[in-house]
C-alpha positions in Angstrom: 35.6 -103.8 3.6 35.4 -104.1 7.2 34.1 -101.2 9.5 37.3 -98.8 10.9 36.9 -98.6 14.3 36.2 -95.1 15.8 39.9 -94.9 17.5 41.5 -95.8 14.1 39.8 -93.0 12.1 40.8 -90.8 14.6 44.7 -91.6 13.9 44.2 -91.5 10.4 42.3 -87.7 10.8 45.3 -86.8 13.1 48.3 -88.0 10.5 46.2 -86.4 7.7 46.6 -82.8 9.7 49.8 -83.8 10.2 51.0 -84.1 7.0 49.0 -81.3 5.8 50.7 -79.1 8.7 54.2 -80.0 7.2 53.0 -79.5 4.1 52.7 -75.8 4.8 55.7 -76.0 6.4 57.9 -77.2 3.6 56.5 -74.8 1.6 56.8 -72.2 3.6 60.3 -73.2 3.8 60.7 -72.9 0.3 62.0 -70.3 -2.0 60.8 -67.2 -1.6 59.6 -65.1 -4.5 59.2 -61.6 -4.4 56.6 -60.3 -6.1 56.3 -56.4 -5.6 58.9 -53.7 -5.1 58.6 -50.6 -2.4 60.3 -47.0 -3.2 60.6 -43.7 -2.1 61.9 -40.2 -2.9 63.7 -37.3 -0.7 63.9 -33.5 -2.1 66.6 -31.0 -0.8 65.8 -27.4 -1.5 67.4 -24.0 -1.5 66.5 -20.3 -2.3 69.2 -17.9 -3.8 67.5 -14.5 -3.5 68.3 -12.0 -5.7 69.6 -8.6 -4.9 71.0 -5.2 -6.4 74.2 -3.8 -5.5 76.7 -1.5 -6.4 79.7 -0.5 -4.5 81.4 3.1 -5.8 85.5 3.6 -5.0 87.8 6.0 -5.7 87.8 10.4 -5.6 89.1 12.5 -7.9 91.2 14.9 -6.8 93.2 17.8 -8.7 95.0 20.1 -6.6 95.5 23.2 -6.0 96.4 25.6 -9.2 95.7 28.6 -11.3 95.0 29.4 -14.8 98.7 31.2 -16.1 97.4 34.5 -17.3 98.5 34.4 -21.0 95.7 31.7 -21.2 91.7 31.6 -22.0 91.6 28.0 -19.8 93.4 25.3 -18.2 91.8 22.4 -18.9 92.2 19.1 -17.1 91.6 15.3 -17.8 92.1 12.9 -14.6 92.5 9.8 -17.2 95.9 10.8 -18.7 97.1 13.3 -15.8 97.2 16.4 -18.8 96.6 20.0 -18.9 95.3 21.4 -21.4 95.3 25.5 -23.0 93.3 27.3 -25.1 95.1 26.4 -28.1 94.7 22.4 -27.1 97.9 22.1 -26.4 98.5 19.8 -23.5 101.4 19.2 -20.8 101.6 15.7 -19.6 101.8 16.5 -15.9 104.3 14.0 -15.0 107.3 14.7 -17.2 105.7 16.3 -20.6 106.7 19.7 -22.3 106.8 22.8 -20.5 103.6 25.0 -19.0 100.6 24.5 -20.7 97.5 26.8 -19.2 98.0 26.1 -15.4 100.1 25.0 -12.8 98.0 22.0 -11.7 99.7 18.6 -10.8 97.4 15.4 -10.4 98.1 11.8 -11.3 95.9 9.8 -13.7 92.7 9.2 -11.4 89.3 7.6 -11.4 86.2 6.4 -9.6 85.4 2.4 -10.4 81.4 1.7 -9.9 81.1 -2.7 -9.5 77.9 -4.1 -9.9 78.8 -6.2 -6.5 75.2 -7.9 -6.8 73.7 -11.2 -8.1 71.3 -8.6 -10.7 72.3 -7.2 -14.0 71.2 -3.1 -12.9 70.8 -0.4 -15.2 73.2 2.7 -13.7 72.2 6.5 -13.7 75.0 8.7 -12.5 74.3 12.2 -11.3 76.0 15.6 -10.2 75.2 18.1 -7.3 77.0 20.8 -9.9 77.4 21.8 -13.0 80.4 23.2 -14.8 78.8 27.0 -14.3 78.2 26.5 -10.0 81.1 24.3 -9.5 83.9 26.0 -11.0 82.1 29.9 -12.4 83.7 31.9 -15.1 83.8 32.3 -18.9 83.1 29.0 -20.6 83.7 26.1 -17.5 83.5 23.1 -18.8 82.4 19.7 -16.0 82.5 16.5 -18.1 82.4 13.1 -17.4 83.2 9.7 -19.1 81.9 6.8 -18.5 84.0 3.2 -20.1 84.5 -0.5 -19.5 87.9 -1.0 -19.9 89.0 -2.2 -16.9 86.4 -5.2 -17.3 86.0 -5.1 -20.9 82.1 -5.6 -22.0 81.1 -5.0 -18.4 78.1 -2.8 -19.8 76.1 -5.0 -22.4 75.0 -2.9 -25.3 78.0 -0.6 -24.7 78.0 2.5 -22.3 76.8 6.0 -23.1 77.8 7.7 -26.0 80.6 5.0 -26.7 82.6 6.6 -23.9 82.8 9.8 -25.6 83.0 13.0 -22.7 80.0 14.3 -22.2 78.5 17.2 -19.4 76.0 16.2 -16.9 73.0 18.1 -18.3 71.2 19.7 -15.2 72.5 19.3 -11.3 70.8 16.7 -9.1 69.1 15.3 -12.6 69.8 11.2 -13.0 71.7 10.4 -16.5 71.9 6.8 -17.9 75.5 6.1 -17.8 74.9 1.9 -18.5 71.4 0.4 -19.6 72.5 -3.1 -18.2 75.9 -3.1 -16.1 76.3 -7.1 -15.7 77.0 -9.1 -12.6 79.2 -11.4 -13.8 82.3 -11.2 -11.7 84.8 -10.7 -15.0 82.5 -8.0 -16.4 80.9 -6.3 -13.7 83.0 -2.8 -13.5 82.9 0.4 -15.0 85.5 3.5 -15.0 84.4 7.4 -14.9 86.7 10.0 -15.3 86.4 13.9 -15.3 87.6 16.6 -17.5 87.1 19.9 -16.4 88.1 23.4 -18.2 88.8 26.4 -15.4 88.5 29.8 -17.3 91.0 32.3 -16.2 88.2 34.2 -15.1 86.5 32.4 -12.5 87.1 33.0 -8.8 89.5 31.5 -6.7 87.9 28.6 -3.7 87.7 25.0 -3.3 85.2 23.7 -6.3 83.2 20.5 -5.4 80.8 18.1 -6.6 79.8 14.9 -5.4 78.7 12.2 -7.9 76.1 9.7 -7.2 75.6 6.3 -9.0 72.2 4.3 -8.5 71.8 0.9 -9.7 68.5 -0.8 -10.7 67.9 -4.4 -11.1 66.9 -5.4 -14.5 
């Protein structure tokens, strides 16, 4: 084989780099395969708070009146509008039978409590009075009752006494009126009425208590 000459192996080296060169090219030019994947993840956050509320509406109000003197009482209920006498006969106020222990007219009144928080609370109700400072006399009766029948099941277990009338114990002294008064907007309301009994013996004046409702988160 004859000797290649030192300007002839130097083509030969540079079309060899060429080719190689295009070589990459091509496949670089090629398809391209993907071999990994990249991914990433995003959070959105938020914070309800909790909180305890209650909001109280609504007075009662019965009038001016006295106790007719051929009775023991007059006793009065502010959830049917009645007055009452000694002998438990009643006159419905707004268009019942004739006098029954006093000459009191009121209309059927009430005081709503709405658990207006996010928190099922437990509710205590209290009284400044009792039925012997408030009203005085022989027998005075101050009662409350405490129901859910504006929002039926409002209070889970069922309220005091199964809404039976009942006297606040001891002025300034916190009762349970609800162990767990929910917050769900259907069932979040209870009702509390007063029944009170004036003896024909106590004095005459403006009789006042004023009720307070707390609510506890639970």
């Amino acid at each position: 084989m004859a000797d290649i000459s030192n300007r002839t192996l130097a083509i030969l080296v540079g079309v060899a780099i060429i080719i190689s060169v295009v070589g990459i090219f091509v496949a670089q030019k090629g398809a391209v395969t993907v071999t990994g994947m990249a991914s990433g993840t995003g959070v959105a956050n938020l914070t309800i708070t909790s909180f305890a509320s209650i909001n109280v509406s609504g007075n009662i109000e019965f009038g001016e009146g006295a106790v007719y003197l051929n009775s023991t009482y007059a006793e009065m209920d502010s959830s049917d509008g009645t007055v009452c006498d000694d002998t438990a006969t009643c006159e419905d106020v707004t268009g019942g039978a004739g006098p029954r222990g006093g000459n009191w007219t009121f209309q059927v009144q009430n005081i709503l409590v709405e658990n207006n928080g996010n928190e099922n609370v437990s509710l205590e109700t209290e009284s400044s009075a009792v039925a012997s400072s408030m009203i005085g006399g022989t027998g005075a009766v101050l009662n409350y009752t405490i129901s859910d029948n504006v929002e039926a099941t409002s209070c889970d277990g069922g309220v005091k006494n199964g809404s039976a009338s009942q006297a606040w114990g001891t002025a300034a002294t916190k009762e349970i009126a609800c162990n767990n008064l929910l917050s769900e907007d259907a069932n979040d309301i209870l009702n509390l009425t007063i029944l009170v009994r004036v003896p024909v013996d106590a004095s005459p004046g403006v009789k006042t208590t004023t009720i307070t409702f707390t609510g506890t988160a639970i």
